[in-house]
C-alpha positions as CSV (number, residue, x, y, z in Angstrom):
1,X,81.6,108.9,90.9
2,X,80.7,111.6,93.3
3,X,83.5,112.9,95.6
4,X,82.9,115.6,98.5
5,X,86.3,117.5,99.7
6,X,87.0,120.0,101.9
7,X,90.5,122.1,101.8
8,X,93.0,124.4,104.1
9,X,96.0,126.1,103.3
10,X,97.5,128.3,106.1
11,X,101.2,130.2,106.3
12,X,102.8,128.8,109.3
13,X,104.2,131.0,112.1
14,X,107.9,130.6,110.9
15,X,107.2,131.8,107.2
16,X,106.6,135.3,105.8
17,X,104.7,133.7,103.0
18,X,102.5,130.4,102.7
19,X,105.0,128.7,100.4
20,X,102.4,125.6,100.3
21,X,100.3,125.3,97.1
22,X,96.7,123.5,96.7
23,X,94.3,122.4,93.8
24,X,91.3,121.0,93.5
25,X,89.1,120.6,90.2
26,X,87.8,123.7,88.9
27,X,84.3,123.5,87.7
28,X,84.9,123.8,84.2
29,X,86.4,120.7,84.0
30,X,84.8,117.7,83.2
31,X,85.2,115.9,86.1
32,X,82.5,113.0,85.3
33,X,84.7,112.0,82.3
34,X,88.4,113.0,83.1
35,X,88.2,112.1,86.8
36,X,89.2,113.8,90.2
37,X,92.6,115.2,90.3
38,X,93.7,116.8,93.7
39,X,97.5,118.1,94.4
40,X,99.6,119.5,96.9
41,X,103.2,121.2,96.8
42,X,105.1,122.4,99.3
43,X,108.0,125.0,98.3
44,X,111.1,123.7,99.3
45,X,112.6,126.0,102.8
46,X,115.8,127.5,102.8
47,X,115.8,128.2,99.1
48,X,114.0,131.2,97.8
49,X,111.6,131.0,95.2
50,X,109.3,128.0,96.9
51,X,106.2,129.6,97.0
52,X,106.5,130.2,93.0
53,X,108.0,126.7,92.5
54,X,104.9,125.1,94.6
55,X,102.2,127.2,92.7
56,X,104.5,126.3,89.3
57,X,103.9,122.9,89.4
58,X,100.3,122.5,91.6
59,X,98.8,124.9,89.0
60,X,100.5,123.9,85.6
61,X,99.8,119.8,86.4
62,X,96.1,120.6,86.7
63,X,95.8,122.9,83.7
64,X,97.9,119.9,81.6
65,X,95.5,117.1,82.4
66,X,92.1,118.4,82.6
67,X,93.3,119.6,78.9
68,X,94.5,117.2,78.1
69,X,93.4,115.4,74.4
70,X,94.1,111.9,75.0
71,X,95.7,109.6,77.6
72,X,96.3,106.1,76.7
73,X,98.6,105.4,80.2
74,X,97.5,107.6,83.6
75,X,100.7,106.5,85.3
76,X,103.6,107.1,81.9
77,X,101.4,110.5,81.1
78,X,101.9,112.1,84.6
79,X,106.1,110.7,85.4
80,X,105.8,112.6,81.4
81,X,104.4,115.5,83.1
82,X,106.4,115.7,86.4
83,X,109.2,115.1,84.5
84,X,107.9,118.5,82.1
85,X,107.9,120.5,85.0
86,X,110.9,119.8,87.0
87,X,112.9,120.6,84.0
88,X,110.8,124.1,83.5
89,X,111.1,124.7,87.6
90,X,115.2,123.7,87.3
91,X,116.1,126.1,84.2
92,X,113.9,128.7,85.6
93,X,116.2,128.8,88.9
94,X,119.2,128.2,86.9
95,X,118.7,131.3,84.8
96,X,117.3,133.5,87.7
97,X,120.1,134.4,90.4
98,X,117.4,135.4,92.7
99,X,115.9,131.9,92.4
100,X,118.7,129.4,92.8
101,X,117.5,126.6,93.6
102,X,114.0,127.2,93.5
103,X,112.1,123.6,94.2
104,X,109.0,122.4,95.8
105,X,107.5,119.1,96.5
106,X,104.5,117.4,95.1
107,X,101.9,114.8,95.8
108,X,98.9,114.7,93.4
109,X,96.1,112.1,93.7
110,X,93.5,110.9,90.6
111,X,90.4,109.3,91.1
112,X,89.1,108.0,88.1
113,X,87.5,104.2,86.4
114,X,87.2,103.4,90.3
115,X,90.9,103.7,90.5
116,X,93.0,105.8,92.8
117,X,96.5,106.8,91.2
118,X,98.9,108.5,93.2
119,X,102.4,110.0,92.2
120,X,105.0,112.0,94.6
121,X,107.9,113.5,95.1
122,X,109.3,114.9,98.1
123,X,107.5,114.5,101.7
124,X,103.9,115.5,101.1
125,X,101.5,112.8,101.7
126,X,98.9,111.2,100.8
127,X,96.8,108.6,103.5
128,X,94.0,106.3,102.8
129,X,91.2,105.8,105.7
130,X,89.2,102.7,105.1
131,X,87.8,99.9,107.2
132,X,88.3,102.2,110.2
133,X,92.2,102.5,109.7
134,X,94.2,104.6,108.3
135,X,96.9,103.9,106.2
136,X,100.2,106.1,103.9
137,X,100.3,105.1,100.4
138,X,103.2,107.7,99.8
139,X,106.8,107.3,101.0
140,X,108.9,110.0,101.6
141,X,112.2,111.2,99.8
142,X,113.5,112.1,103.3
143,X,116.8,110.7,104.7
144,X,114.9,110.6,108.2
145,X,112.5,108.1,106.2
146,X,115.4,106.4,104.8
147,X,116.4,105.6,108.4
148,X,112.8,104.2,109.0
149,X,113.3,101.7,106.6
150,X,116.6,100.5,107.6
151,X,114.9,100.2,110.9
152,X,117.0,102.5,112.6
153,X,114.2,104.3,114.0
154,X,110.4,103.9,113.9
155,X,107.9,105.9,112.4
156,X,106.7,107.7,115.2
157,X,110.1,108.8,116.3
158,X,110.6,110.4,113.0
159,X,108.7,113.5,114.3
160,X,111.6,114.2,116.9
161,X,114.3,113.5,114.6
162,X,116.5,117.0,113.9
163,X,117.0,115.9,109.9
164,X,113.2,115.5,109.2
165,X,113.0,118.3,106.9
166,X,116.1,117.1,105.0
167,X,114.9,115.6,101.7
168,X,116.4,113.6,99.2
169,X,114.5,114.5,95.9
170,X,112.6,117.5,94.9
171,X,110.8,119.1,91.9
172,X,113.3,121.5,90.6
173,X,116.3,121.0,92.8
174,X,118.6,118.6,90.1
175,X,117.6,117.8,86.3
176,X,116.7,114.3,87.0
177,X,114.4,113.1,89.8
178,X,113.2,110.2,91.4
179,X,109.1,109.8,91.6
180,X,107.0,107.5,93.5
181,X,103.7,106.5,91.6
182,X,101.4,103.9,93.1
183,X,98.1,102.2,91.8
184,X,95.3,101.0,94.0
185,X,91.7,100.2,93.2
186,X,89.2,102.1,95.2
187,X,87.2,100.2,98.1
188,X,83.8,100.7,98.6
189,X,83.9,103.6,100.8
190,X,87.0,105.7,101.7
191,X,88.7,109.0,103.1
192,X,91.6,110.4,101.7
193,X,93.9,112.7,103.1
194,X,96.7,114.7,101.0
195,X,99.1,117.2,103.6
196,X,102.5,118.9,103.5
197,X,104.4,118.5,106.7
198,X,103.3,121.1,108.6
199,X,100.8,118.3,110.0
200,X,103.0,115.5,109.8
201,X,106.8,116.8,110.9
202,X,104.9,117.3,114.2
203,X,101.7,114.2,114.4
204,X,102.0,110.6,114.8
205,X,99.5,108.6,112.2
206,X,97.7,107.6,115.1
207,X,96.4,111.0,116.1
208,X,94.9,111.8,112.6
209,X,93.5,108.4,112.5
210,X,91.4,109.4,115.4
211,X,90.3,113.0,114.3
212,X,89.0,111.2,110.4
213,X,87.5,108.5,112.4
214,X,85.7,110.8,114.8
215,X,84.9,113.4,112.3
216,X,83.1,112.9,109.3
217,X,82.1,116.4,108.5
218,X,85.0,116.8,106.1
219,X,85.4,120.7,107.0
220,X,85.4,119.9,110.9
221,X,88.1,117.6,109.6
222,X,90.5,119.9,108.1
223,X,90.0,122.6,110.8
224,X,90.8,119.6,113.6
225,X,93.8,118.4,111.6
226,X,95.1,122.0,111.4
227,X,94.1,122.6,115.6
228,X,96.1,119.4,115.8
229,X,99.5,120.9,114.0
230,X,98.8,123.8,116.2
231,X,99.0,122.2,119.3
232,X,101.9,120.1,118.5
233,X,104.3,123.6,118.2
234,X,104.0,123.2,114.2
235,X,105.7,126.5,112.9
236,X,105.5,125.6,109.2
237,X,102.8,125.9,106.8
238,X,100.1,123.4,106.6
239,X,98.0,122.5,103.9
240,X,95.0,119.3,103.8
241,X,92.9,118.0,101.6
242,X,90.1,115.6,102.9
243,X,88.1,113.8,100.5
244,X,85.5,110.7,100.1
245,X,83.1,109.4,98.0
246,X,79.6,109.8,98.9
């Protein structure tokens, strides 16, 4: 498997610091045999302490699997793992005043035996572009998605809803937690895209459908998707990670 990706991580105009956090395979690790592991966290606003949770958990999850010795079951070793550092994140901020609450989402994506496996928590995303569409695998822990589902409102007016940025589960935030995880076999060519909500508080699906569609330079892509947040009055900080197979 060969994978080319392109990555971004900017502080948005309403933070002092980025509180996002990104990571890609290093180049010490064995990709060829261990696979592609990408992740994104976004530190949880109006707590302090998010940029340290988000680099916390991006950084530690990566380290763990690329070292991994053996794992027998993807999916049970990285709910294992989340569940790891949620409970090192929550008795960090429950022994540190200064870091009450402390918490961070988290959307990581594997590639590996011609199988994607996904896992999230929070409202960082993950998309699939294949066959010319583009599709989320992810679901949000959001009470603004929660409404979308009960069909009180549809996607695209979640963007102009005022409780978008109140979520329902976090890394770090309560002792247990909920997490998505999601399976899905690889087609023969695809485009992924992983981003915190600084893109998508603020940009219908449609709109980054049409910037990976018309843009396959994966760089060009990033920079477009980040113009786009810009342009749509996005104040937080925004983080992407394209990647295909080549």
């Amino acid at each position: 498997m060969k994978i080319n990706f392109s990555y971004l991580s900017k502080k948005g105009l309403k933070s002092s610091v980025n509180q996002d956090n990104i990571t890609v395979p290093l180049s010490q690790y064995n990709t060829q045999k261990k696979g592609w592991l990408f992740i994104v966290c976004d530190g949880v606003g109006g707590y302090p302490g998010g940029d340290i949770a988000s680099k916390m958990c991006s950084e530690m999850m990566l380290k763990d699997y690329y070292e991994a010795d053996k794992i027998d079951n993807i999916p049970r070793w990285f709910d294992n793992e989340i569940e790891k550092i949620n409970k090192i994140i929550h008795d960090k901020g429950s022994k540190d005043k200064k870091l009450t609450n402390m918490s961070t989402t988290m959307v990581s994506l594997l590639l590996k035996d011609d199988q994607a496996y996904i896992h999230n928590v929070g409202d960082s995303r993950v998309y699939i572009f294949t066959e010319d569409k583009l599709k989320q695998i992810t679901e949000d822990h959001s009470v603004v998605w929660d409404h979308y589902q009960q069909g009180i409102i549809t996607k695209d007016e979640i963007i102009n809803s005022n409780i978008k940025h109140l979520l329902t589960e976090a890394i770090g935030l309560k002792s247990e937690l909920k997490i998505n995880k999601y399976t899905i076999p690889l087609p023969k060519e695809y485009t992924f895209l992983l981003c915190s909500d600084g893109l998508t508080d603020v940009t219908i699906d449609s709109k980054i459908e049409d910037i990976i569609r018309t843009t396959p330079d994966l760089q060009r892509s990033v920079e477009h998707l980040y113009q786009l947040a810009l342009g749509n009055s996005s104040r937080d900080d925004v983080t992407l990670i394209c990647l295909k197979n080549i």
